[in-house]
N, C-alpha and C positions, 0 to 999 in steps of 0.2 A: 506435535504442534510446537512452535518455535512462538515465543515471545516477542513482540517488536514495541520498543518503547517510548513515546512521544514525549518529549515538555510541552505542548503546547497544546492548547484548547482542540486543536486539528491538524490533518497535514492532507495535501490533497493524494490522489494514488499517480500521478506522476511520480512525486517527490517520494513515495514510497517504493517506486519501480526500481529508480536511481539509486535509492540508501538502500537495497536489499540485492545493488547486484543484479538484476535484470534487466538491466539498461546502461547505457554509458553516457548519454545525454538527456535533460528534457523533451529535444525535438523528436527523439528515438520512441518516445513513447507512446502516439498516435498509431504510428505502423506496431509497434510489439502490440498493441490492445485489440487490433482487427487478425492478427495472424496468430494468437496464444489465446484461449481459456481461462480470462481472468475474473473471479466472482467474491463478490462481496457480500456477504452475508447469504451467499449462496444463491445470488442472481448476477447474470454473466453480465459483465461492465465495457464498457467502451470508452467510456469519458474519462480523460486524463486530468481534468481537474474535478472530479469527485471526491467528494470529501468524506475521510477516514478520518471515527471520532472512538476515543477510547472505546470497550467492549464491542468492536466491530471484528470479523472474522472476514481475512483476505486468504486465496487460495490461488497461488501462482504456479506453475506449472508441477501439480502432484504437492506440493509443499503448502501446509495450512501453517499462517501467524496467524496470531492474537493482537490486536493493539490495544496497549496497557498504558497507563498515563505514570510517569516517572517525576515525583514532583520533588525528589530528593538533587538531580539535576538540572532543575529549572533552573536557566540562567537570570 
C-alpha cells in the first residue's frame, strides 16, 4: 500500500489520476475511468470529479494508495 498525501481539505480523483501518473491530462481521465478498474473504498468509480477525502482507500490498476492528509506541507 503506497501513501498518497493531500494538503487540502479534498482533491477530486481526476486530479489524483494526473498526480499519480495514470494519466497525462485532465481531459484523459473520463476515457481512463470507463476502460480501467478504478475503486474507492472498494466500489468501482467513474466520476472524475469524485471526491477523495483523507482515510479514503483508491485502488488503480493492482496498486492500493491511502490518502493521508499532510498538514506539515500545507501551503
Amino acid at each position: 500500500m503506497k501513501k498518497f498525501k493531500i494538503t487540502t481539505e479534498f482533491m477530486t480523483l481526476g486530479q489524483f489520476l494526473k498526480a499519480t501518473d495514470h494519466i497525462g491530462s485532465g481531459g484523459e481521465a473520463k476515457f481512463f475511468l470507463f476502460e480501467n478498474e478504478v475503486l474507492v473504498n472498494n466500489e468501482r468509480r467513474t466520476e472524475r470529479g469524485k471526491k477523495l477525502y483523507p482515510g479514503d482507500q483508491v485502488v488503480v490498476e493492482k496498486v492500493v494508495y491511502h490518502i493521508v492528509y499532510d498538514q506539515k506541507n500545507q501551503s
